[in-house]
BAKOL-290932 format. One record per residue (C-alpha): residue in three letters; x, y, z. Coordinates in steps of 0.2 Angstrom, whole numbers, plus 2048, in hexadecimal, padded with zeros to 3 digits. Layout:
BEGIN
ALAXYZ
...
# end
This chain:
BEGIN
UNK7C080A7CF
UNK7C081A7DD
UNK7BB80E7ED
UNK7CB8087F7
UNK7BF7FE800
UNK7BB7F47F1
UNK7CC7F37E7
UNK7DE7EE7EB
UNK7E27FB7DF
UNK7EC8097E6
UNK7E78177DB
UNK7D58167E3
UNK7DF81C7F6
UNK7E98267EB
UNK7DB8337E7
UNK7CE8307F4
UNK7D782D804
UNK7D383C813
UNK7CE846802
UNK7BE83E7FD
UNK7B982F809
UNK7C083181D
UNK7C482382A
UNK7C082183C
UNK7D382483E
UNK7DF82B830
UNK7F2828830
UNK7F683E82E
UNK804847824
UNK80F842833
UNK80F830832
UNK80382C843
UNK7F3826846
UNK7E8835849
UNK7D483684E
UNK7CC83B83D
UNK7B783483E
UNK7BA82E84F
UNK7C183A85D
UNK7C6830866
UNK7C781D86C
UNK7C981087C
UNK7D37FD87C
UNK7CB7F2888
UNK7D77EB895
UNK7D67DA88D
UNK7D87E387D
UNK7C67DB877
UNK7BE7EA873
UNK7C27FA86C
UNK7B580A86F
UNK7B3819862
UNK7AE828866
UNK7A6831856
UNK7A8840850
UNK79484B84D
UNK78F856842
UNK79684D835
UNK78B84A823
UNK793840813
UNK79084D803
UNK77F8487FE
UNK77A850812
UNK77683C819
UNK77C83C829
UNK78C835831
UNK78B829842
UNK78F81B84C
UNK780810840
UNK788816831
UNK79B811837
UNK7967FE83C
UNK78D7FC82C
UNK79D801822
UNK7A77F682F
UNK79A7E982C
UNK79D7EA819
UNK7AE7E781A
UNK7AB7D7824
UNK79C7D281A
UNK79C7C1811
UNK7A17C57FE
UNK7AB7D4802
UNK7B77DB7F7
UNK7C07E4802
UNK7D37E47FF
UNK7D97E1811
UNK7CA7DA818
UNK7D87CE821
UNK7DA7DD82E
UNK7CA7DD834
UNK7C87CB836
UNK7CC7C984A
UNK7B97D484B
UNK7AB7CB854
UNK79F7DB852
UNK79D7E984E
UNK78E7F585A
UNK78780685A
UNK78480C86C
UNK77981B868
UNK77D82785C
UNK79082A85E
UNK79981C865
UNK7A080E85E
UNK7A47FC865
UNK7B07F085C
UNK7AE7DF863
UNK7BF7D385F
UNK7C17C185F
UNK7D27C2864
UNK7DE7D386A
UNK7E37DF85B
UNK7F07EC85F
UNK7EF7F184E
UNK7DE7F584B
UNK7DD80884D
UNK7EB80883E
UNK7E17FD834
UNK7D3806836
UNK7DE81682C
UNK7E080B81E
UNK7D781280E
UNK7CE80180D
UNK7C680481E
UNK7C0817819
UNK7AD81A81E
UNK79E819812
UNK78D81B813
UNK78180980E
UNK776813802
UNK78581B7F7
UNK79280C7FA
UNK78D8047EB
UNK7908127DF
UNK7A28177E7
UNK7AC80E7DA
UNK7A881B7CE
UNK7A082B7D8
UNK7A78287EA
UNK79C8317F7
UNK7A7836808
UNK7A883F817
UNK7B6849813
UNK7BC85B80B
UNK7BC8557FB
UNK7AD8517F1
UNK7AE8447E1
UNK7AE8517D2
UNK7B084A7C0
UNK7B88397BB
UNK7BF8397A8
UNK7C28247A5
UNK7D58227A4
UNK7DC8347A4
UNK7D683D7B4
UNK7CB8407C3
UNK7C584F7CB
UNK7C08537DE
UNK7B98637E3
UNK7B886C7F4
UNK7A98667FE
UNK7A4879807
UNK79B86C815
UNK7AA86581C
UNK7A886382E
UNK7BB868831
UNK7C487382A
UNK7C287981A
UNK7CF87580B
UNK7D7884802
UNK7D787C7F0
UNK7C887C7E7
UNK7CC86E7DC
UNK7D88627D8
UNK7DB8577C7
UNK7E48477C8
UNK7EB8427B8
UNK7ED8317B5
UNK7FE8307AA
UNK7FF81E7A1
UNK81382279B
UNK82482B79E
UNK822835793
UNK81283C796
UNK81683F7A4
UNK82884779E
UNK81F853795
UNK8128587A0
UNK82285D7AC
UNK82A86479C
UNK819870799
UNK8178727AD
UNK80786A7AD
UNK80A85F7BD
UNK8078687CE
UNK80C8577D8
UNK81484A7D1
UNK8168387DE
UNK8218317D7
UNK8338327CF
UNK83C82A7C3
UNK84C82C7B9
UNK83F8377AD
UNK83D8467B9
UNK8508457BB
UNK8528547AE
UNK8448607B9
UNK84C85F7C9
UNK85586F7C6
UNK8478787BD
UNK8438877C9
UNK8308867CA
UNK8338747D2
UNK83986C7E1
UNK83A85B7EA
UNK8338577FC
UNK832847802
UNK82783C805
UNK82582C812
UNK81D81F80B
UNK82080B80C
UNK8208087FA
UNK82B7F57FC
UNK8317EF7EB
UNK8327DC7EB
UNK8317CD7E1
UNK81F7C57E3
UNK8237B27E2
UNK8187A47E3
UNK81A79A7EF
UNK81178C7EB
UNK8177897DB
UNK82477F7D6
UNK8347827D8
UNK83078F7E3
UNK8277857EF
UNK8397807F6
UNK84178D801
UNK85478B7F9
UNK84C7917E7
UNK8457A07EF
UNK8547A47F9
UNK86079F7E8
UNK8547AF7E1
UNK8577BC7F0
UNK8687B97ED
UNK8697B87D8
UNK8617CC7DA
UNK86F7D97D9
UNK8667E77E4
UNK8707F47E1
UNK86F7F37D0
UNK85D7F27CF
UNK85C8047D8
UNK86480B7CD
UNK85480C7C1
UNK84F81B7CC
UNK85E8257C5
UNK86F82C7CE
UNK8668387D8
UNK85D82C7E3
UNK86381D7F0
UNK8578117F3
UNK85880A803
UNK8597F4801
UNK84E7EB80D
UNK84D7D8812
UNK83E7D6818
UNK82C7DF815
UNK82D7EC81F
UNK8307FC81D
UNK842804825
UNK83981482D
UNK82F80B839
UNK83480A849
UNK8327F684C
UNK83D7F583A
UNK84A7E683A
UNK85A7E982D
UNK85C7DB825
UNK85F7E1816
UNK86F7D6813
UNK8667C5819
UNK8687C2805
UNK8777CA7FC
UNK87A7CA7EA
UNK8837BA7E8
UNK87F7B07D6
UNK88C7A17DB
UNK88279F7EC
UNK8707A17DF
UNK8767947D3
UNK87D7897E5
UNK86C7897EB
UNK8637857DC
UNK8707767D7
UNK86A7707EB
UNK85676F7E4
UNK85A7677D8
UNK8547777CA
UNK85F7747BB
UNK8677807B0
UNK85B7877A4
UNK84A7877B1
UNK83E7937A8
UNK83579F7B2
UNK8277B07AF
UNK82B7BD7B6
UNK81A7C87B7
UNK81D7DD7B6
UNK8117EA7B7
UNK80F7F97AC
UNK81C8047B4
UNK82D8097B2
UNK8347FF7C0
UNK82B7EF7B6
UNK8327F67A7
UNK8447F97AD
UNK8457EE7BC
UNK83D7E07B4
UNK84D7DC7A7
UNK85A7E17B4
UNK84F7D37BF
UNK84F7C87B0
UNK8607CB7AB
UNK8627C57BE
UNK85C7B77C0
UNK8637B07AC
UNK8737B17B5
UNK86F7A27C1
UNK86879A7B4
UNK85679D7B4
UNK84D7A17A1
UNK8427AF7A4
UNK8347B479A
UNK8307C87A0
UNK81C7C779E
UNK8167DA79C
UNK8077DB7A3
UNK7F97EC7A6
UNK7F17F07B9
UNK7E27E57B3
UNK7EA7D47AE
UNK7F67D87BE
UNK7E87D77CA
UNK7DF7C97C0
UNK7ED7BE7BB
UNK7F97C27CC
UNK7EE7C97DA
UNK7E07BD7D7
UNK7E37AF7D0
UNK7F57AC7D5
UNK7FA7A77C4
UNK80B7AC7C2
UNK81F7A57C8
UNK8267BB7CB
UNK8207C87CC
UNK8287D97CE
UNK81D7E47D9
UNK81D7F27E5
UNK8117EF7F4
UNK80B7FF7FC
UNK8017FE808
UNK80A80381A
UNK80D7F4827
UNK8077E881D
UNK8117DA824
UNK8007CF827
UNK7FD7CB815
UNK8097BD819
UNK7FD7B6824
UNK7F17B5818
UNK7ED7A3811
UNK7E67A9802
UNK7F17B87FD
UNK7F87B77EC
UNK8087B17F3
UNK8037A27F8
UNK80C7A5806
UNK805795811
UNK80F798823
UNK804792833
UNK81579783D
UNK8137A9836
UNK8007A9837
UNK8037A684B
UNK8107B484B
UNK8047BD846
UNK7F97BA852
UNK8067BD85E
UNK80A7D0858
UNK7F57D4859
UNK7F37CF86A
UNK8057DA86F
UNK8027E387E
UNK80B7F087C
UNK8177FB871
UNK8247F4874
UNK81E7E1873
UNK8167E7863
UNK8277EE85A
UNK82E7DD860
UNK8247D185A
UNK8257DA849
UNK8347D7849
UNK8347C784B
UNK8277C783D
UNK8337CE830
UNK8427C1834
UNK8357B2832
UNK8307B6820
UNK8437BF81C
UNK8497AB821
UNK83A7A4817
UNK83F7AD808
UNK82C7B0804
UNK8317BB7F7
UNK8417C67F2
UNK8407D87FD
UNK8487E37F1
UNK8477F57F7
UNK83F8057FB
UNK83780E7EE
UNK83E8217F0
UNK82F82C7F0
UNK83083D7ED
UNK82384B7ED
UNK8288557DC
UNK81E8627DB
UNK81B8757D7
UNK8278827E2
UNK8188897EA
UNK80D87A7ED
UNK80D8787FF
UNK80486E810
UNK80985D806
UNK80884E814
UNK81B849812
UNK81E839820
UNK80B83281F
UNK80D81F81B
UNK7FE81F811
UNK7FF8217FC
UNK7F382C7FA
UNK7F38417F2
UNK7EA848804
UNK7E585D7FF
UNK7DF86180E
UNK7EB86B813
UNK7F386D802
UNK7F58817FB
UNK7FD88C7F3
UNK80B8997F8
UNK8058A87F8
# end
């Protein structure tokens, strides 16, 4: 699946984002919202209405035009009933979406959201065309530099250099992204020096750090590693269980899966530390088992409690999973670690909330409002957080805005809707002389377009 707009899988935003498929807005290389299909835009004073101003001259790679009928149709789309789309719950407080002329855009809004020119960066809100959105799941069809090249089923895909890009032009030619299903294929790819740009790190690329044709950058993402819990079942329905789980979880332990080399930084809430509106509450739960097994005697869950605790195919499931297990055995919990592939994850998990824990990393930047979702696979049912919410949209301002997150992130830190582990450490590991990598942009995605190689 290659349409982000369709999936809540993040490989999909991974190869297509600013490559392939373009936004009105895109969040650049240095972490801000920038113009990107639209030049520009306009609040209204009772913050209402939002106007775009598109960019011309603009075709999508089979030569159809790009403009303002084009952008409300895929706005539309996302809004539609039926949709798919992945975080169709930012776009909810839209009335209407209307084409005045050509190359503006008006978005009507129920209700005042601050956040919308960031939303409207998100690779689930990227740009497509009505007569190739359907095929986008396996031949996406964009606006951007990059044209949709080969895809190989479960080993790569390949994007090429669209020569009609309205801006400038990107100086690779092509670019195959490898899909690598293992440490250890992807420790001998690095062994043979087959990766150009690896995204991630582990305590497997530990050993290349000092090989001279490779070097580390960083990389800003908001890769928040938590324990999902469901909150309707029980004993997880009663906040003392959750918190007696925030408190059984030894942190600093658990980073040590990402080798000596790196320090994750520990959160308490879901938010990433970077961000300017970021509370530390990182301590709101320390490791403390006697206060775990305290609160658990206090809901009454006996000794001996069994509990599934969900991974995913990856090696913090693999690793963090029996350190988490190992954990939460200790308070007095009997765990069962169910192993599960990206599939049965977002069939079993995402969907159809069938699951007690579940290890995860959520990476999509400020994300906080998947806790105002009723139907979000946390079941999460809050309407005290559902009207913070409401409150931080409708900020006036910056500052009111940072504020009111803040007050976001204490509210479901104290709810103890699930157990805010840490910061994944990313790290761009990649050849010496690959250059132009966008280093602090909160999105997970691979953007080439300004990508090249030292000459």
């Amino acid at each position: 699946m290659l349409d982000p707009t369709a999936t809540a899988a993040a490989t999909a935003g991974e190869i297509v984002y600013a490559n392939v498929l373009e936004g009105l807005t895109v969040i650049h290389g240095k972490g801000r919202v920038a113009p990107r299909l639209a030049t520009d835009w306009v609040r209204a004073p009772d913050g209402l209405s939002y106007t775009f101003t598109l960019r011309r001259g603009v075709r999508f790679h089979d030569g159809k035009p790009f403009d303002a009928s084009v952008a409300a149709a895929s706005l539309r789309r996302i809004l539609a009933p039926g949709s798919r789309n992945p975080q169709k719950q930012w776009f909810e407080k839209i009335a209407g979406v209307q084409a005045l002329g050509s190359h503006q855009l008006v978005i009507g809004l129920h209700q005042p959201d601050a956040l919308l020119p960031f939303a409207l960066a998100l690779p689930a809100a990227l740009i497509v065309h009505p007569d190739s959105a359907a095929g986008n799941a396996t031949q996406p069809v964009g606006t951007g530099p990059f044209r949709f090249g080969e895809w190989q089923r479960g080993h790569s895909v390949r994007i090429d250099r669209h020569t009609g890009y309205w801006g400038r032009k990107p100086a690779l030619r092509s670019a195959p992204f490898v899909f690598l299903s293992s440490s250890a294929e992807t420790e001998n790819m690095l062994a043979e020096g087959r990766l150009d740009w690896l995204g991630s790190v582990t305590k497997m690329t530990g050993p290349f750090m000092e090989r001279p044709d490779y070097r580390m950058g960083s990389r800003k993402l908001e890769s928040k590693m938590i324990v999902a819990i469901n909150n309707a079942r029980p004993p997880f329905n009663d906040v003392r269980v959750r918190r007696a789980l925030a408190h059984a979880i030894d942190r600093f332990d658990l980073s040590t899966i990402y080798g000596t080399q790196f320090k994750p930084q520990l959160i308490g809430s879901h938010f990433a530390p970077w961000h300017p509106a970021y509370v530390d509450l990182a301590q709101r739960y320390p490791f403390e088992p006697a206060r775990a097994r305290a609160l658990l005697a206090e809901a009454g869950v006996a000794p001996g409690q069994r509990v599934t605790l969900t991974v995913p195919p990856t090696d913090y499931g693999r690793f963090g999973g029996l350190k988490i297990a190992a954990n939460l055995e200790e308070v007095g919990f009997r765990v069962e670690l169910q192993q599960v592939d990206w599939k049965q994850w977002m069939s079993q998990v995402f969907e159809k909330k069938d699951y007690d824990l579940s290890l995860i990393l959520h990476v999509e930047p400020l994300d906080l409002n998947i806790y105002a979702r009723p139907g979000y696979y946390f079941n999460y049912q809050s309407p005290e957080f559902r009207a913070l919410w409401e409150r931080v949209l409708s900020a006036p301002n910056e500052a009111e805005l940072h504020r009111r997150l803040g007050e976001a992130q204490r509210r479901i830190s104290d709810d103890a809707v699930n157990v805010f582990l840490l910061m994944r450490p990313e790290r761009n590991f990649m050849h010496k002389d690959l250059m132009g990598v966008w280093e602090e942009s909160p999105i997970p995605s691979f953007v080439l377009e300004d990508v090249h190689w030292r000459q």
